[in-house]
N, C-alpha and C positions, 0 to 999 in steps of 0.2 A: 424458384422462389421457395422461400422457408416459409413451411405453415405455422399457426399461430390455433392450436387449440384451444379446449375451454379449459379452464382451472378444474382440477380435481381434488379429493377429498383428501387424499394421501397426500396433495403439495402443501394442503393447509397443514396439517396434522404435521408434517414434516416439518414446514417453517416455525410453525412453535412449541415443536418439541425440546430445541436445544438452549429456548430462551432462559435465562436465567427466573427464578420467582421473585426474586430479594431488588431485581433492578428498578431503578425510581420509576412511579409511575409517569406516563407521559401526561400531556399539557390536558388530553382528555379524562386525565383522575386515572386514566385503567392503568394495570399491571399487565406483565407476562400471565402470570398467576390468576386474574379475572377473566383474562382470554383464552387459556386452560378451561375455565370453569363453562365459561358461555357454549363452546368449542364442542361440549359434551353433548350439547342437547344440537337433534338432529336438522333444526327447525331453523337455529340461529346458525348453523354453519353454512345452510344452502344459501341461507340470504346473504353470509360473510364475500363468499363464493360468489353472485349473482354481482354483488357489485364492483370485485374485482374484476371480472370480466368486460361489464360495463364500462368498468373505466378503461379498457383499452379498445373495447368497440365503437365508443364515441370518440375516443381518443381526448380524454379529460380526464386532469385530476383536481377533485376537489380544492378548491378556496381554504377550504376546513383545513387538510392536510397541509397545505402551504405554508402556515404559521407555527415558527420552531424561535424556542427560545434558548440561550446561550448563557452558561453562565462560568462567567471568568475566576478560574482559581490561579494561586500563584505559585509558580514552581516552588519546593520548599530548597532551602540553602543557598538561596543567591545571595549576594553581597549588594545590590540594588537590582531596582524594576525600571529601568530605563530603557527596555526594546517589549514592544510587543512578543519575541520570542520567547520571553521568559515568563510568559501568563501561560496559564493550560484553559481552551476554550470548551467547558462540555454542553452537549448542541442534546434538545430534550427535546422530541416530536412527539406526533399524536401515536400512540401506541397501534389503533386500529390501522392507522396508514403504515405503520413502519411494519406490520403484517403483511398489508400488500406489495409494499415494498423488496422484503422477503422473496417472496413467492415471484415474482417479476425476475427479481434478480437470478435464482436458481437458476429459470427459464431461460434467463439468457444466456447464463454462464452454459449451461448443459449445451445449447445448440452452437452458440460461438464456437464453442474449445472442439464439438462432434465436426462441423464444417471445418475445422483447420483457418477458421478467420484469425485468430489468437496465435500471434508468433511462439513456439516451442519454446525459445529462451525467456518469456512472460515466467516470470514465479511467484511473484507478489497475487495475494488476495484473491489466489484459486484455489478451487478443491484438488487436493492431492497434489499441491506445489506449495510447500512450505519452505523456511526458512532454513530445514534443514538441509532441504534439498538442494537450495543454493549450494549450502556448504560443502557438502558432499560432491556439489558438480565441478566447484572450484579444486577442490581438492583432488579429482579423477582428474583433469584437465593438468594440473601440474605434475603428478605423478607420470602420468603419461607421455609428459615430455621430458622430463626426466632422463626416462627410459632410452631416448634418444639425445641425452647429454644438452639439453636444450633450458634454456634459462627462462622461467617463467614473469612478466612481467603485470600488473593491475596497474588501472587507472579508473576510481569510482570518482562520479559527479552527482550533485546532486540537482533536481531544479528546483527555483524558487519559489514558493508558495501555490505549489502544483495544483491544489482541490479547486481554490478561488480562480484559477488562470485558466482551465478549461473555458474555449469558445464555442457557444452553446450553437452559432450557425454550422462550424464547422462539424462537431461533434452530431449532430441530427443529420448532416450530411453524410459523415460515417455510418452513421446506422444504416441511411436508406443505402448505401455502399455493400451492407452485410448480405444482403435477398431475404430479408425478411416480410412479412405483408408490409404496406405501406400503412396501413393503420398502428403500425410498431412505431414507427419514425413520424405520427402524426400525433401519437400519443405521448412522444418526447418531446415535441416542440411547445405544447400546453403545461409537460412536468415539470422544465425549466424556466416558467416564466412567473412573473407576480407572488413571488414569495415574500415573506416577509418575515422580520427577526425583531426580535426585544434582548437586549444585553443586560444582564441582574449581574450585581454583582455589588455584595455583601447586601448593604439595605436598600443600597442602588438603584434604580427602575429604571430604564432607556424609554421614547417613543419606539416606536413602530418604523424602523426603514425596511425599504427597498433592496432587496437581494438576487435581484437578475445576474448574477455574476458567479460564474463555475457552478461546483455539486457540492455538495454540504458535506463534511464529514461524517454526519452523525446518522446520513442516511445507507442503508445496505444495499444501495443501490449503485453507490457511488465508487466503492470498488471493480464492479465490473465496468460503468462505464469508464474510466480515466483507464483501465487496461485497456480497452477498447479503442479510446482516445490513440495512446502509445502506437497500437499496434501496427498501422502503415507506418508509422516515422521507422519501426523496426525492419521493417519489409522495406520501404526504401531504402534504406541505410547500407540492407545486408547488401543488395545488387549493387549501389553507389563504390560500396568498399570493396566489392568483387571486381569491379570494374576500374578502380585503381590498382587493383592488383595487393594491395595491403591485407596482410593477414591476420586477420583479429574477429575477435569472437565479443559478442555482448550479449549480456546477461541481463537480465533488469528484474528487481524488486520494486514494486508500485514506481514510487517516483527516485530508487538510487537505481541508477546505472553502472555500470561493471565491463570495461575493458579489459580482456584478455590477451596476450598474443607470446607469442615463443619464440626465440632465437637464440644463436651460441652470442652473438655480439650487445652489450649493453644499446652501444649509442643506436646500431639497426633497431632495437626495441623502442628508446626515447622516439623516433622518428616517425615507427610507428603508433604510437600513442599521442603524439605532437596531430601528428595529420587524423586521425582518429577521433580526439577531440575539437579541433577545427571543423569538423564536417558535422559530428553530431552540435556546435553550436548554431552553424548555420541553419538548420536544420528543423531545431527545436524554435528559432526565433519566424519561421514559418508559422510555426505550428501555434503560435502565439505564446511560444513559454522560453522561460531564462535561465542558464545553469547557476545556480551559487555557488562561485568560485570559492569561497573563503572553505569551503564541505571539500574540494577533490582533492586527493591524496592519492600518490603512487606507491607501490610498492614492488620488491621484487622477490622473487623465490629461488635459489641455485643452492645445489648441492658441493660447491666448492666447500676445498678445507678452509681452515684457516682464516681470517679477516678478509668478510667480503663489505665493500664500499662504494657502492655503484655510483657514479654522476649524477648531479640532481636534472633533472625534466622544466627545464624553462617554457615556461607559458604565457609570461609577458607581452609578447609580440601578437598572443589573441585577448590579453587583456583580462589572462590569467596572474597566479603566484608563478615563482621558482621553488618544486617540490622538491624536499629532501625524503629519501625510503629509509624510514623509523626501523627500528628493533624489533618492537611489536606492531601489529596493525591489528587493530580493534575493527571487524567487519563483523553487522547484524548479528551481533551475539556472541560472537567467536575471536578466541585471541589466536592471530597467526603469527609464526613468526618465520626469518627465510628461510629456513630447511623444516621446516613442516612438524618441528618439533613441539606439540599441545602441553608442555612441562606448566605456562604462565597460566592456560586455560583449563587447568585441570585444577592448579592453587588455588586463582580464584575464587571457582564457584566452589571448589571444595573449604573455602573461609570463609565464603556464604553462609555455606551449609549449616556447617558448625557455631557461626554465631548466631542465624536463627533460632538452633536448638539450643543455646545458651539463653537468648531471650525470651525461649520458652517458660523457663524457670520463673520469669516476674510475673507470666500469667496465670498463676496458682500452683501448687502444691497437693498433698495430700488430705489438709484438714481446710482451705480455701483456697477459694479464685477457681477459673474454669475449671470442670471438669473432663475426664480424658479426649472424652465425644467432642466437646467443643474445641477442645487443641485440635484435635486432628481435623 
């Protein structure tokens, strides 16, 4: 069994050291900045402390903390507002709780990832597993086969509405699954319930509903558990797919998933990416979640000369598209395209770049508007 220590001075100091000062204050009026200031004096940090702990000793969280307010912005340059996809929801807690929150999270992230509960190929929303690391992994992974005349193939999905979809029985099941105290998994089963939300939006003012359903985004808590969530569906998967004998590799950021696998034959690759995706939908619909078809796209990587034009990946028969492999493939940040050539992703953000510092120019000059400090 995993122990569960008391909170210390350095996890405080450490959770609010990287907050930002300038971020809105939450629903309790405080700042990052106020909790800085409180933080200093020795008096109010034991007590900070004392009821962090409490709240995992009793295994309760605060009523106070439960109530988060949401306010609805609208993507800029759409051509109509006619899908809830095209609002941006920012989710505004009590500052004090989203401290503890913090601090919980590290905790967990630290001892999950130290026990090997966290599948390796997990790269979303951990310490030391960034975005870039994906890329870099994608990119060792095809070079590598390469080497052996081997023709790289991707299949990313994505699921639908992942944060709200989390099943809070199952999910408190997983924890008590990791050996952590039982006071861990009894302190989750009280964080997930009786929340409540207000919707603002412009002059707008919502009642008060009920939000028993998944983890909020807005809380720091909620990336390590939806990793945590993931992480059997990835351990059953791997032996499932070992045991058909299909060879592929997945990768996962928070909620996109990543299909790997290598072969000299196109159609041997579709087939394995056909049966690949068949299993992880079954899979997922266990688990209580849906892949959004309309998000997966294939792509493929070979070092042939000349016009390469692979077959497109019918997916129809699970109630997918029929994908055609693009030119470019737009992955988390990165333009790929199939011979590993970063010429688009280099333009890019190099015309980024340059038209930033173009618009620099309308924010002042030498005799007005910002000066050099505030540009930079």
């Amino acid at each position: 069994m995993m122990t569960w220590t008391l909170f210390s001075k350095k996890e405080l100091f450490s959770a609010i050291k990287g907050c930002n000062n300038l971020s809105i204050p939450g629903l309790d009026k405080l700042s990052w900045r106020h909790l800085k200031e409180i933080s200093k004096d020795k008096e109010y940090t034991n007590k900070l402390i004392d009821i962090a702990d409490t709240c995992i000793n009793l295994g309760h969280w605060p009523t106070y903390f439960k109530i988060l307010f949401i306010v609805i912005i609208l993507k800029p340059n759409k051509t109509s507002y006619n899908s809830p996809k095209l609002f941006w929801p920012i989710v505004l807690l009590n500052i004090t709780g989203k401290l503890f929150e913090k601090m919980i999270g590290e905790r967990l992230q630290f001892s999950l990832i130290y026990n090997n509960f966290i599948h390796l190929y997990q790269l979303g929303s951990l310490k030391y597993r960034s975005i870039s690391d994906t890329g870099i992994a994608l990119t060792h992974f095809i070079r590598s086969g390469w080497v052996k005349n081997l023709i790289t193939s991707t299949l990313t999905f994505d699921i639908t509405q992942f944060f709200p979809s989390l099943n809070h029985q199952l999910l408190c099941l997983i924890m008590a699954k990791t050996g952590f105290n039982p006071k861990i998994s009894n302190f989750f089963k009280n964080y997930l319930v009786s929340r409540k939300t207000k919707y603002l939006w412009n002059s707008f003012s919502s009642p008060y509903y009920n939000v028993d359903v998944g983890v909020s985004q807005g809380s720091a808590l909620s990336p390590i558990l939806s990793v945590l969530y993931l992480s059997p569906i990835f351990y059953i998967l791997e032996n499932h797919l070992k045991n058909l004998k299909i060879p592929i590799l997945l990768l996962s950021f928070m909620d996109n998933g990543l299909f790997i696998t290598q072969h000299k034959s196109i159609s041997v690759l579709n087939a394995n990416l056909f049966c690949s995706y068949n299993v992880i939908s079954s899979f997922l619909i266990r688990f209580r979640l849906v892949v959004e078809y309309s998000k997966t796209e294939v792509f493929h990587f070979s070092r042939s000369h000349g016009i390469f034009n692979p077959p497109p990946l019918d997916l129809i028969a699970l109630g997918g598209p029929i994908l055609l492999s693009k030119t470019t493939w737009w992955y988390l940040g990165f333009f790929f395209n199939w011979k590993l050539m970063f010429h688009h992703h280099i333009d890019f953000y190099t015309n980024k770049a340059i038209s930033t510092i173009e618009c620099m120019k309308m924010l002042g000059n030498s005799l007005r508007g910002l000066i050099p400090f505030q540009k930079r």
